[in-house]
C-alpha positions in Angstrom: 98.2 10.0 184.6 95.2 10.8 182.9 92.6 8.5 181.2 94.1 8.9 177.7 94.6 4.9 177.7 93.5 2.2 180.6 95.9 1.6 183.7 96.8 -1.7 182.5 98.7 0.0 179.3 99.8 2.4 181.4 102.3 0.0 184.0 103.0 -2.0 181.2 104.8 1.5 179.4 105.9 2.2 183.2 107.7 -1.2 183.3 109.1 -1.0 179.6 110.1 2.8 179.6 110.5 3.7 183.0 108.1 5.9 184.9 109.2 9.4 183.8 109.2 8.3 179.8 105.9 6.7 180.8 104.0 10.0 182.1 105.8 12.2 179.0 104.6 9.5 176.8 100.9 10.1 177.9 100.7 13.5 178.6 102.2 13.6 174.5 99.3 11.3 173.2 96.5 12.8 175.5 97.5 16.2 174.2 96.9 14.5 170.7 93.8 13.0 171.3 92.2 15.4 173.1 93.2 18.3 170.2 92.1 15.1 167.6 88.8 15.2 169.4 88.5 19.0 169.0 89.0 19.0 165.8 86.3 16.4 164.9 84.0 17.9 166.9 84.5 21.5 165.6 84.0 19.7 162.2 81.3 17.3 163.0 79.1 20.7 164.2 80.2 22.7 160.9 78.6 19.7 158.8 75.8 19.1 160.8 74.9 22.8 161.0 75.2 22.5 157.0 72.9 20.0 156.4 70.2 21.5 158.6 70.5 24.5 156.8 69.9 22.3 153.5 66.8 20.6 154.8 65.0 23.3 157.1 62.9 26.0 155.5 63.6 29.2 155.6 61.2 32.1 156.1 61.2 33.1 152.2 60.5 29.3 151.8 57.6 29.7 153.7 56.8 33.3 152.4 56.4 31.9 148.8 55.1 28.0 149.7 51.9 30.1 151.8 51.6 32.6 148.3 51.2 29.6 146.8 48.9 28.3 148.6 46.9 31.2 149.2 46.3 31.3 145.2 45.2 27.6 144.9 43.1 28.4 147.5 41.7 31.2 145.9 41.1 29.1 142.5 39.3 26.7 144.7 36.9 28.8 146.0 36.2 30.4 142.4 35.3 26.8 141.4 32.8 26.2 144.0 30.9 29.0 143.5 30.6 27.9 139.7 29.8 24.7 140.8 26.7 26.3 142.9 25.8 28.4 140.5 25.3 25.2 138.1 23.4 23.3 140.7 20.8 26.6 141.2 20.6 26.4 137.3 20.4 23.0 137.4 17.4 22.9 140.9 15.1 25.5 138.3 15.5 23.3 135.5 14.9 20.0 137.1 11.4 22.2 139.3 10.3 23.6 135.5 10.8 19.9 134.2 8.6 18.2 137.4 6.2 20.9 136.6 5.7 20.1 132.9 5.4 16.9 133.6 3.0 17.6 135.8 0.6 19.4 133.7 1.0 16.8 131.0 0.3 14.2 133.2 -2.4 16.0 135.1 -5.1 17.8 133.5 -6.5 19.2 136.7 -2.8 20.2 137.5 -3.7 23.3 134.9 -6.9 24.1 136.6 -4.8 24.4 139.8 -1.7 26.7 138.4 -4.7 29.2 136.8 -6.5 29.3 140.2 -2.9 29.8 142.0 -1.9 32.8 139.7 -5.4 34.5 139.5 -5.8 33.7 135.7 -9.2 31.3 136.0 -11.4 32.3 138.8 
């Protein structure tokens, strides 16, 4: 007898049937049930190797999604160096604005600049 269905079922088809009927009776369903299971799991792997194949990424995903990235990357970059190219423009003109204020505000500030590039002696 095998473990198709639980002992108890088992004498209880032995006492109705007879013990010959009994054992072709389960050898007949665990035939079934075990091609049954077979058959769901055959199918149960064919559908769960199809949805993997749905959700994971391939290599060409991966090819493209890193091109993609590699440009924004790229755009990125270009941007910071405008962005430090404004703030050099913008470090002269804030040094050429403290140093007119200075000389307005200052009148020996004048003095000093001609003395520092060899104009007044």
């Amino acid at each position: 007898m095998s473990d198709v269905i639980p002992l108890k079922a088992y004498q209880i088809l032995e006492d109705t049937l007879g013990k010959e009927k009994a054992q072709a009776l389960v050898e007949v369903l665990s035939t079934h049930i075990s091609n049954e299971l077979m058959n769901t799991k055959e199918s149960l792997k064919v559908e769960i190797s199809e949805e993997l194949k749905k959700e994971l990424a391939t290599k060409y995903d991966l090819k493209i999604l890193e091109v993609e990235l590699r440009k924004e990357i790229d755009l990125v970059r270009k941007e910071i160096d405008l962005v430090r190219k404004d703030m050099k423009i913008m470090e002269i003109r804030l040094i050429a604005i403290i140093v007119i204020i200075n000389i307005i505000f200052n009148p020996n500030a004048l003095e000093l600049l001609g003395k520092l590039f060899g104009i007044i002696k």
